[in-house]
N, C-alpha and C positions, 0 to 999 in steps of 0.2 A: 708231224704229218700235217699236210693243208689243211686235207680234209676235218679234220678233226679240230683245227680252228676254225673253219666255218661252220662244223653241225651243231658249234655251241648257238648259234643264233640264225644258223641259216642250214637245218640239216637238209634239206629236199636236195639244195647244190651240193653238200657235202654227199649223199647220195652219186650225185652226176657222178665227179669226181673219182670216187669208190668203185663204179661202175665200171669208169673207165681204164682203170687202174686194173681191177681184174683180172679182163680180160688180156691184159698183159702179162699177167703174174696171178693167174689162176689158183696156183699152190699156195701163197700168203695166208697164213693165219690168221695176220693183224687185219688184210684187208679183210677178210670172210666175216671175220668176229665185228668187224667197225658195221659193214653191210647189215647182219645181223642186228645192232643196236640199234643204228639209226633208222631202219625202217620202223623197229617195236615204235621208236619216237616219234614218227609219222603216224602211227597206227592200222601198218601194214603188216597185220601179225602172219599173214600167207607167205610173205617176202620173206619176216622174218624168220619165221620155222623153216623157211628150203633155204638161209646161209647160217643158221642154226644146224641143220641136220649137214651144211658142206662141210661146215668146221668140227665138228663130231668125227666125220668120215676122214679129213683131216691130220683130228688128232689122232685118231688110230692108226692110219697109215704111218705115220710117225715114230709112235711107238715100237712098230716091229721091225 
């Protein structure tokens, strides 16, 4: 994934990217969980607990 060769050294664009991806693919796991990390890496823990709690909601939807 791009993004995720950029958040090694440039997560704020890896962010953009994630973003934008998203909202195309809402339901993504990987994006939700990647969103999640990289914000903790930024030190946006607000960001990170609401794609924190999307992918929660996520993996449950999932499971049934």
């Amino acid at each position: 994934m791009y993004a995720v060769a950029l958040g090694e050294k440039e997560p704020q664009k890896a962010i953009e990217v994630l973003e934008k991806a998203h909202k195309r693919h809402s339901g993504d796991r990987q994006i939700v969980s990647a969103l999640s990390y990289y914000y903790k890496q930024t030190g946006n823990r607000e960001k990170s607990k609401l794609y924190g709690e999307k992918l929660k909601a996520l993996q449950n939807f999932s499971v049934r």
